[in-house]
N, C-alpha and C positions, 0 to 999 in steps of 0.2 A: 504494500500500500504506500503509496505516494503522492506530492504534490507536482510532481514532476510529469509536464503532458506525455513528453519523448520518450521516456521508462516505460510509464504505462502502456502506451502506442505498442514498444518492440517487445512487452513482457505481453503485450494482448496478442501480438503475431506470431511469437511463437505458439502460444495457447490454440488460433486456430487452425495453425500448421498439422495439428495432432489431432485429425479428427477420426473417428474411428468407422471401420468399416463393415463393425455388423453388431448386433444387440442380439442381448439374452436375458430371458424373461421364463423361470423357472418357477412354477407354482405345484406347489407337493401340499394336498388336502389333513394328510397326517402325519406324524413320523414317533418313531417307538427306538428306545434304548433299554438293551437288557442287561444287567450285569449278573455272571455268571462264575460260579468256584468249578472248576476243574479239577477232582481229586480222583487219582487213578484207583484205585481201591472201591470208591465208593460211587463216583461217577461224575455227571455235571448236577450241579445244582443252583438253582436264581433265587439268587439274592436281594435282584430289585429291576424293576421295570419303571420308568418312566415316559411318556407318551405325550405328545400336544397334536392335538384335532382339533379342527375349527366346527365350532359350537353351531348347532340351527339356527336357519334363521328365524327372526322373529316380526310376524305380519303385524301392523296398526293401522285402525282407522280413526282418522279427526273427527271426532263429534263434538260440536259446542262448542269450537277452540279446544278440546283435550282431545291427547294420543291414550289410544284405549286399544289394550291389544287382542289379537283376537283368540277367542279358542282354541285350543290342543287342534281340534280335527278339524275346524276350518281354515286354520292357518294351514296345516299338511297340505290339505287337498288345495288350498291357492299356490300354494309352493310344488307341488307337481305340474300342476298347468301351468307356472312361470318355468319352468326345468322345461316345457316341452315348447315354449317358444310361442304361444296362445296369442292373440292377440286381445283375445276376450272370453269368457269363459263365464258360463252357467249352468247352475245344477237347479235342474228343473224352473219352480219360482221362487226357490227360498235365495238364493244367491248369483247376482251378477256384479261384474267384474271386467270393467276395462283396463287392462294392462298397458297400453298405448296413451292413456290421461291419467294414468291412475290413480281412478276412482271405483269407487265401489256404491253401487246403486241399490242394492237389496243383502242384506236383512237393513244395513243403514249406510245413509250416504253420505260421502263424505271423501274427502283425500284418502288414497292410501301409502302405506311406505313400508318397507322391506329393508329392517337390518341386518348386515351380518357381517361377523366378526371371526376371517380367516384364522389356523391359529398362527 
């Protein structure tokens, strides 16, 4: 960092001299660590497992100005017709669901939103 124009200019030329020529974008849904003793006599035995998975997600609808979340099984089943790419989606007259504004029009209306938190 500098007050100097000319520094900054040949320290910013080199910077874009180096640009690179491919990206990597790695997403892994879960991953498990096992720790294991190894005893010849007796055999392998685990000691400890540890594991990070990204948690479900969690469906809300705005009613009233409040985030209200939805049901165990009506979240599921909005979250498989989001997995399948739906652009809208109704189960019978109890529940529709535009994924393309999304809103959600029956049982209540209202904004809806979709969090989740990879782990």
């Amino acid at each position: 960092f500098t007050q100097d124009e000319r520094v900054a200019y040949h320290a910013r030329g080199k910077i874009d001299a180096e640009k690179s020529n491919f990206e990597i974008f790695l997403s892994i849904r879960g991953i498990g660590l096992s720790l294991v003793n190894n005893i010849n006599n007796i055999g392998v035995t685990e000691l400890a497992y540890v594991s990070a998975n990204d948690s479900a997600a969690v469906w809300e609808v705005n009613v009233a100005h409040k985030w209200k979340m939805l049901t165990l099984e009506l979240a599921s089943w909005i979250e498989e017709r989001w997995r399948l790419d739906c652009k809208k989606a109704q189960m019978k007259e109890y529940v529709h669901v535009d994924f393309e504004k999304m809103h959600m029009t029956k049982p209540f209306f209202g904004e809806l939103r979709r969090r989740y938190s990879p782990a």
